[in-house]
N, C-alpha and C positions, 0 to 999 in steps of 0.2 A: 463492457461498462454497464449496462443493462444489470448485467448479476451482480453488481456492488450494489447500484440505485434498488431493487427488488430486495437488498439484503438490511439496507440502511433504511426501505419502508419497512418493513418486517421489524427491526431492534427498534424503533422509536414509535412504530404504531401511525404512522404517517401515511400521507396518499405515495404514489410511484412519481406524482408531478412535485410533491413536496420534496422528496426525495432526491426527484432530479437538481433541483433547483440547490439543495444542500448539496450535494456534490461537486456542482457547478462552482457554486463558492469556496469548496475547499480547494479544489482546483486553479481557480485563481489566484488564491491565495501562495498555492504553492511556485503555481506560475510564476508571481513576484515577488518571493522571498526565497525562491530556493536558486540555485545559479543552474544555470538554463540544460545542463547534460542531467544533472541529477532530477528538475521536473519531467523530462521527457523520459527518462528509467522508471517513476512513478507512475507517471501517467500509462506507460506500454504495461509494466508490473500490472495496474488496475482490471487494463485490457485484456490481462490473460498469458500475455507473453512473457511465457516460462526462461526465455533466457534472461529478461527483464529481472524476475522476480530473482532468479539465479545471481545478477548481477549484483540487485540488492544485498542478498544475504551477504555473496563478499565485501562488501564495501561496508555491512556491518561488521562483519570478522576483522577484518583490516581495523577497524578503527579499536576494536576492543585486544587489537594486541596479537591477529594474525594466527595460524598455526588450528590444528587439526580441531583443538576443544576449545579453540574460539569459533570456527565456523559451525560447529553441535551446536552454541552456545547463543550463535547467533541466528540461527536456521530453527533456535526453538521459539526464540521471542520473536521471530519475525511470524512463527506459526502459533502463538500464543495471541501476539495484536489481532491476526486473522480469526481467532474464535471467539473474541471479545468481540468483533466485526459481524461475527456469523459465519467463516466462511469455514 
């Protein structure tokens, strides 16, 4: 989590306490709008855990229709958000 908060001071120009504290909020936020397996896939994703992030991209793939050049398709925009993110 640290490497998001350090990545999110970095793209906004912000302290690492402002930083955190933005995170925090988006965090909540997800905590109570999103149904409770898919904020804890988030929040592991954040953490670094590769099967998390893996998890995501299927569940992006799934939704956009399944099959080989959906999961390309969605494994690109999930790594597209991360370089608008910094990462």
């Amino acid at each position: 989590m640290d490497e998001v908060i350090k990545m999110v001071a970095k793209k906004a120009g912000i302290t690492n306490d402002q930083a955190r504290k933005a995170v925090d909020a988006m965090l909540e936020y997800v905590n109570s709008n999103l149904p409770a397996p898919i904020a804890k896939m988030i929040q592991a994703a954040l953490a670094g855990d590769t099967a998390a992030q893996d998890k995501l991209v299927g569940g992006v793939a799934g939704l956009m229709g399944g099959g080989k050049d959906a999961t390309k398709q969605a494994s690109d925009l999930l790594g597209e958000a991360g370089k608008m993110l910094g990462g």
